[in-house]
C-alpha positions in Angstrom: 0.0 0.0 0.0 1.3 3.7 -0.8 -0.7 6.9 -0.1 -1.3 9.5 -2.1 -2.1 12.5 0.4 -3.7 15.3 -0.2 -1.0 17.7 -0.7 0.4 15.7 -3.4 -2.7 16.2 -4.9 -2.8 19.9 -4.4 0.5 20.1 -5.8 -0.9 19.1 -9.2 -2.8 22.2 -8.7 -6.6 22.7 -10.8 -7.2 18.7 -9.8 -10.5 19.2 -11.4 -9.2 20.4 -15.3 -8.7 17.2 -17.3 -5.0 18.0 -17.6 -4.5 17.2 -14.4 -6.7 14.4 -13.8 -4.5 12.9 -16.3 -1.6 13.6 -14.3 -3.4 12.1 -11.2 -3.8 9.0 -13.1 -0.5 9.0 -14.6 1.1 9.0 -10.6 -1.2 6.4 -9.9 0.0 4.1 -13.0 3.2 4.8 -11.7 2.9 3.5 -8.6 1.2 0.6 -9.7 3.8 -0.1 -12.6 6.2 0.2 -9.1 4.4 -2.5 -7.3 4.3 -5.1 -10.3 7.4 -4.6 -10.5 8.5 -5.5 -7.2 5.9 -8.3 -7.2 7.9 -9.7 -10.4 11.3 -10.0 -8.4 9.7 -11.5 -5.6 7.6 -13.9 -8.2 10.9 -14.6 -9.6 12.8 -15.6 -6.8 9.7 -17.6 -5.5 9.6 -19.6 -8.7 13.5 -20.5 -8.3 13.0 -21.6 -5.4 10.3 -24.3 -6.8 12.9 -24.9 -9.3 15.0 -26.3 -6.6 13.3 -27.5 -4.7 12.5 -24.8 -1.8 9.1 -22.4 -0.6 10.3 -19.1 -0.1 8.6 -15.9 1.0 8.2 -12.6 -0.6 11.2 -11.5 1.0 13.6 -14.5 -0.1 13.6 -16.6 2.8 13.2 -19.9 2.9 10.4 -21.7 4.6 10.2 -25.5 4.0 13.0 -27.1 1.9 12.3 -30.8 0.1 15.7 -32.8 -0.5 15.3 -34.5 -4.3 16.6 -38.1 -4.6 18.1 -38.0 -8.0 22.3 -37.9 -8.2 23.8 -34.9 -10.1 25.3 -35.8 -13.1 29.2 -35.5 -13.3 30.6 -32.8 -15.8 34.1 -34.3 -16.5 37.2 -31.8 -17.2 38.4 -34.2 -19.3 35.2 -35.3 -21.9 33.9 -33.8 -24.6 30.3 -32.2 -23.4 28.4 -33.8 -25.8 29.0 -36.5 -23.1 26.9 -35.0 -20.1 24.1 -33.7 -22.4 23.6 -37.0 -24.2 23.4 -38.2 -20.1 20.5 -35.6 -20.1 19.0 -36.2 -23.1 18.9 -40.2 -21.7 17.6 -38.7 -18.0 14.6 -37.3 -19.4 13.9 -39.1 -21.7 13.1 -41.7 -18.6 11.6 -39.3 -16.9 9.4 -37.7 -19.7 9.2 -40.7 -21.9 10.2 -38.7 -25.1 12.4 -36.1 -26.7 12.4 -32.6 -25.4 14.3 -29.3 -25.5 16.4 -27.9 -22.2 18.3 -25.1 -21.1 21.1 -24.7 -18.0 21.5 -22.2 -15.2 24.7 -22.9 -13.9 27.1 -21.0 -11.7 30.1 -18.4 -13.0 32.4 -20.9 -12.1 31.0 -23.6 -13.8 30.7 -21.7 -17.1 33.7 -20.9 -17.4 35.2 -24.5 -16.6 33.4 -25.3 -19.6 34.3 -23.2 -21.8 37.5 -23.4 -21.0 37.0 -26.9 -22.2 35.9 -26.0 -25.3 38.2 -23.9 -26.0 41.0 -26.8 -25.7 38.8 -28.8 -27.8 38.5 -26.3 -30.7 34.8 -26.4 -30.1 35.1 -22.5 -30.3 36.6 -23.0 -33.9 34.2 -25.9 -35.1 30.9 -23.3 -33.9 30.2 -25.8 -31.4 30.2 -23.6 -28.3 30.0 -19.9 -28.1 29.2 -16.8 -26.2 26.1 -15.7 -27.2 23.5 -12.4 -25.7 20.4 -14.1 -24.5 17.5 -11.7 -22.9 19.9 -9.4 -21.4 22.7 -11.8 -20.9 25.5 -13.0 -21.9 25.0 -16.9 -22.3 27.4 -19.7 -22.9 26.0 -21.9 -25.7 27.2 -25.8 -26.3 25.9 -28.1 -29.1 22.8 -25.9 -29.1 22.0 -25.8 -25.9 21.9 -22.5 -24.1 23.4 -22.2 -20.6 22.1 -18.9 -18.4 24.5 -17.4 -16.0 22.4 -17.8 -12.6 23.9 -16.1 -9.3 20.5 -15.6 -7.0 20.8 -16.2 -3.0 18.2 -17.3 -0.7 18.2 -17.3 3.3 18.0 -21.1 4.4 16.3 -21.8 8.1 19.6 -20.9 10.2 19.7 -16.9 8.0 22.3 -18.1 6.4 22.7 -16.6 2.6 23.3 -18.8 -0.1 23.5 -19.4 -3.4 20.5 -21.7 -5.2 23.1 -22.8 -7.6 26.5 -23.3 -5.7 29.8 -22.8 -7.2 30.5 -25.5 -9.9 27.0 -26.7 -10.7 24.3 -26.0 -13.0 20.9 -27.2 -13.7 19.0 -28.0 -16.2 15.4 -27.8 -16.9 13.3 -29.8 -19.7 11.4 -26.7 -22.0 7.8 -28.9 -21.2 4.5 -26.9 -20.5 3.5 -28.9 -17.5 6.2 -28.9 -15.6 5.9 -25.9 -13.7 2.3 -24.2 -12.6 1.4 -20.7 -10.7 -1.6 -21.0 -8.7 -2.6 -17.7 -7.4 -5.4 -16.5 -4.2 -7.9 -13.9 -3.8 -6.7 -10.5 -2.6 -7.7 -10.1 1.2 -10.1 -6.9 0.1 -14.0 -6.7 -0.5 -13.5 -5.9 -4.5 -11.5 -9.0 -5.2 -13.9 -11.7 -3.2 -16.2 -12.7 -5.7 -13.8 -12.2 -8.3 -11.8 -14.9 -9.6 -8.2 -15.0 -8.5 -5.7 -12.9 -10.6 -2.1 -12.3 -10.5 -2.2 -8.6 -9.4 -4.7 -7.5 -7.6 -5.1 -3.2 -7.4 -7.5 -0.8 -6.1 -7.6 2.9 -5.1 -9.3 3.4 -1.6 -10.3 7.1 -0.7 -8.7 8.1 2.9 -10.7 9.1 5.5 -11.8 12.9 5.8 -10.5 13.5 2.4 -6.6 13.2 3.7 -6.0 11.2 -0.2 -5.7 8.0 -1.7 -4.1 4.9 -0.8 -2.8 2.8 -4.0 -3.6 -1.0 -2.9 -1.5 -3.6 -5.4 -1.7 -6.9 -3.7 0.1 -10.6 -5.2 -0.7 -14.1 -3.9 1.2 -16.6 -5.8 2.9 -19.4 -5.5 4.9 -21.4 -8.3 4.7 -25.1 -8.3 7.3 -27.7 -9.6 5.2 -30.8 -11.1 8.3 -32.8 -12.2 11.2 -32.1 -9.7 12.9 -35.7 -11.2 12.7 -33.5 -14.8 15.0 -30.8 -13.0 18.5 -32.4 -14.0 21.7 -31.2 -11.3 25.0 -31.2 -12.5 28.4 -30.8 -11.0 31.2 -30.3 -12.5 34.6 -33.0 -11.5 38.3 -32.5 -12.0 40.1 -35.3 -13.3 43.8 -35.7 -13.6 
């Protein structure tokens, strides 16, 4: 919630003219467009933390945590990497009974292992692996498949910070629609009860005696992993 007061609103001065019910509005959008976006980084960091495995509040901390019983997959410094994604092309084809497309998040430190590999297997110079600019980043892409940088922290049950993807491993996740699902609540104000649940819920309440507005945005989501055996863990091993 974030009031507008009254003296805001005189400060548009003429609040009756249509130019400045327009401006009125265009604070209130503003505000709005301010919430949504807050609600998307907390949606985001609630839908990694389905990802591994983890429910985690709107202000990244962890609340229950669900330990999956598959092994990560070794990443070997000395194979080609056509090995380890053949492994996951095998992994989920058991676990999805066909064919499907993935992508990686993996750590800094893993990415750079890798390509580092490539590059001492002239993958780089075959246009088997490159750097490559993938919604706003800089991705690291292998036989075709596209591996996101991924460096987000969460706050486990002791306050501790760390890192959803720890140094040296990656994930990867199967590109299937009904893997993941977002089920989303009712907003906890009269307007929104006998609507059905959305994904942001806003409304403009008058203050009392005329002292402004408040702008209400409200979001109750949660994202839901259907397939956590489809969510493949790597780690990446030094061999001699």
């Amino acid at each position: 919630m974030q009031p507008i007061s009254a003296s805001e609103i005189n400060d548009l001065k003429s609040f009756d003219t249509p130019d400045q019910k327009a401006a009125l509005a265009t604070l209130i959008g503003d505000i709005q467009s301010e919430h949504k976006s807050s609600f998307l980084t907390t949606l985001e960091y609630m839908a990694a933390g389905s990802l591994f495995g983890k429910i985690i509040d709107g202000e990244g901390n962890i609340l229950f945590e669900f330990k999956g019983e598959s092994d990560s997959i070794e990443v070997k410094s000395n194979e080609d990497p056509i090995n380890f994604l053949r492994t996951i092309d095998k992994k989920l084809v058991t676990e999805l009974g066909k064919n499907v497309n993935y992508t990686g998040l993996a750590s800094d430190e893993f990415m750079d292992k890798l390509w580092t590999l490539c590059v001492s297997l002239k993958l780089d110079e075959k246009k088997q692996a490159q750097w490559i600019e993938k919604e706003d980043r800089r991705c690291l892409e292998v036989y075709s498949t596209i591996i996101y940088p991924y460096s987000a922290t969460y706050k486990n049950l002791e306050d501790e910070e760390l890192r959803f993807i720890p140094e040296d491993e990656a994930v990867f996740v199967p590109k299937v629609n009904d893997a993941f699902t977002t089920y989303y609540g009712r907003a906890d104000h009269v307007e929104a009860v006998s609507k059905a649940p959305i994904q942001f819920f806003g409304a403009i309440d008058p203050m009392p005696r005329g002292a402004g507005y408040n702008v209400l945005s409200e979001m109750k989501s949660i994202p839901v992993c259907h397939r956590p055996s489809a969510i493949i863990k790597a780690k990446w091993t030094e061999v001699e």
